[in-house]
C-alpha positions, -999 to 999 in steps of 0.1 A, spaced: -278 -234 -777 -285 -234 -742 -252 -213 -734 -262 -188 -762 -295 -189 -747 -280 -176 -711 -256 -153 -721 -284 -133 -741 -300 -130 -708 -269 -122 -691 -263 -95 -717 -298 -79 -714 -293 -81 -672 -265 -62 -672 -274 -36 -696 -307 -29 -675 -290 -22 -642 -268 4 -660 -296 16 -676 -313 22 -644 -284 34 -627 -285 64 -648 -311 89 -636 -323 122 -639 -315 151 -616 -350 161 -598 -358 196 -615 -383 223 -593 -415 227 -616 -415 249 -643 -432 280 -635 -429 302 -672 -405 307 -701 -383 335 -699 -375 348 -732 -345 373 -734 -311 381 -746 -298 372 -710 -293 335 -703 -302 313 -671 -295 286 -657 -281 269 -623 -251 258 -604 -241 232 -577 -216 219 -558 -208 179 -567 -217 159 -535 -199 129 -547 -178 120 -578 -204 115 -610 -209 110 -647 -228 138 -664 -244 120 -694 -268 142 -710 -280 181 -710 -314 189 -726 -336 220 -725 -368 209 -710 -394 197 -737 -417 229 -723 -393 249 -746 -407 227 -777 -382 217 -803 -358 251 -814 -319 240 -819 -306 242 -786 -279 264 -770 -263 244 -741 -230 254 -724 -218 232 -692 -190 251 -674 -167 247 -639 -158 272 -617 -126 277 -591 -151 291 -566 -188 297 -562 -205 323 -584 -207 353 -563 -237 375 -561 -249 395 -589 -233 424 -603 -199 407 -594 -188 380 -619 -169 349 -621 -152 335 -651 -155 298 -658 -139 270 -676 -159 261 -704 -165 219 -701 -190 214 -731 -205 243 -754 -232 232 -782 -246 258 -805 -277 256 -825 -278 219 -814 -307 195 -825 -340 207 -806 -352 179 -782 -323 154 -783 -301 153 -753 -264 163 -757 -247 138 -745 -212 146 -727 -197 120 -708 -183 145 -682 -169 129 -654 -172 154 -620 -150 146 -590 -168 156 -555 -167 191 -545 -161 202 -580 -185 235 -589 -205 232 -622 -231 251 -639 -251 247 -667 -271 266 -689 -299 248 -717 -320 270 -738 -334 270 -773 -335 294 -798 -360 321 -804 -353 342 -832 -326 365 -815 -331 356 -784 -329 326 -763 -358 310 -742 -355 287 -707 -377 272 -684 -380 292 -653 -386 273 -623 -414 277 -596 -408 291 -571 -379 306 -574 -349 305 -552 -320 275 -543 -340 238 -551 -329 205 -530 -320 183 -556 -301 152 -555 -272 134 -573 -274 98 -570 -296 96 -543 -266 121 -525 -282 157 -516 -273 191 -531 -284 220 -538 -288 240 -572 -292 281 -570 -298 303 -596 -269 313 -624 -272 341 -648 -250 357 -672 -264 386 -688 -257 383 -722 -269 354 -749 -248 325 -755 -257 324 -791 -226 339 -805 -200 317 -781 -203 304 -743 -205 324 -715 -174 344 -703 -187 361 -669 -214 348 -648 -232 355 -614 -257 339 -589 -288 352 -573 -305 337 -547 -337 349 -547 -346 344 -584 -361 314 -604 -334 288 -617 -334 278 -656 -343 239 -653 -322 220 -674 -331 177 -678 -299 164 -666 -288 129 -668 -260 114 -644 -247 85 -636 -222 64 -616 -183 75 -625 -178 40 -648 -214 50 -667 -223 65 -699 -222 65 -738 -230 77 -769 -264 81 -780 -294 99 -783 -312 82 -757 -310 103 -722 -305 66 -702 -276 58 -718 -251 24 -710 -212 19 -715 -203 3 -744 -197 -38 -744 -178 -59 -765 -189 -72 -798 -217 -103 -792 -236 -126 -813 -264 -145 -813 -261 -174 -848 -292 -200 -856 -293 -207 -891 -295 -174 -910 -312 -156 -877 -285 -133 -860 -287 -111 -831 -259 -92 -821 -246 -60 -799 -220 -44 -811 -228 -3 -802 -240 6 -767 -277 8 -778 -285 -11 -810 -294 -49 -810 -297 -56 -843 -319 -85 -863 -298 -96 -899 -322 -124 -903 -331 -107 -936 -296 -90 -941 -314 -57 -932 -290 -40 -908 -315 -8 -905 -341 -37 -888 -328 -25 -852 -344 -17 -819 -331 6 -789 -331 -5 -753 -350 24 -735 -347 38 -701 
């Protein structure tokens, strides 16, 4: 019992320092919602090696299916009208509105990434523009870097983006980004999401508590596997 007992704690230690391992990129405020048949977004240059977990359009947007595209380039974005065409990592169209995509991307240091996250407005897309505009010192596991302004002037609605630029002196689309250390991550809708463990249970009499998914514990006491409760970040 005692043993039981201690290795449900154990369990439930480990599972909160993953947890809050896994953070959120700092996002500029949002300034207004840009509306348009162009998309935006921004792009950064990996100060360290990384998960990427989870992409979401910022809730500002409301809760439209989302169009979300995460992309890698073989050298910075050059200034608009000139183009660059990426590698497409992770493309979701007319994704559920306000649940994060989760990606499990892992990112090596000095890779170059961009990512757009917008929702749908009838034929036209709509992002968070950030205040005030420009380049925006953000951070990657408490590692500096800085994320400019991407733009591809054409809507990702029909298939992701194929030729994109950056401006400098333009807002950024804000995108909620969730990283975490290279070993992190999982599936989910939660944005703080953990690694999966291996199967654990919990047995007194009829009363069982076990893990066996990377966010579910789940009470059988009553043989009601629905009866189940998420560990939030």
């Amino acid at each position: 019992m005692k043993i039981k007992s201690l290795l449900i704690v154990f369990i439930l230690t480990i599972l909160t320092i993953q947890v809050n391992a896994q953070t959120l990129m700092p996002m500029p405020n949002h300034g207004s919602i840009y509306t348009a048949a162009q998309t935006r977004g921004f792009y950064f240059t990996a100060p360290v090696d990384f998960k990427l977990i989870s992409v979401k359009a910022p809730s500002v947007l409301g809760s439209a299916n989302q169009y979300i595209q995460i992309m890698k380039f073989a050298s910075l974005p050059p200034a608009y009208a000139a183009t660059i065409t990426p590698t497409n990592l992770a493309y979701l169209a007319n994704y559920t509105g306000g649940t994060p995509a989760v990606v499990n991307l892992d990112i090596k240091q000095g890779d170059i990434i961009g990512i757009f996250a917008t929702v749908i407005s009838g034929s036209n897309l709509s992002q968070s523009y950030a205040t005030p505009a420009g380049p925006f010192n953000s951070s990657i596991l408490g590692t500096p870097v800085v994320i400019s302004r991407l733009l591809y002037q054409s809507t990702i609605i029909g298939g992701p983006a194929t030729a994109v630029s950056s401006e400098n002196t333009g807002p950024l689309g804000r995108v909620d980004v969730v990283v975490g250390p290279p070993s992190s991550g999982g599936p989910g809708g939660n944005p703080y999401l953990f690694p999966p463990i291996g199967n654990f249970a919990y047995d007194k009499g009829i009363d069982t508590v076990w893990v066996n998914s990377p966010f579910a514990f789940v009470n059988n006491s009553i043989g009601d596997s629905a009866n189940y409760w998420r560990v939030e970040g």
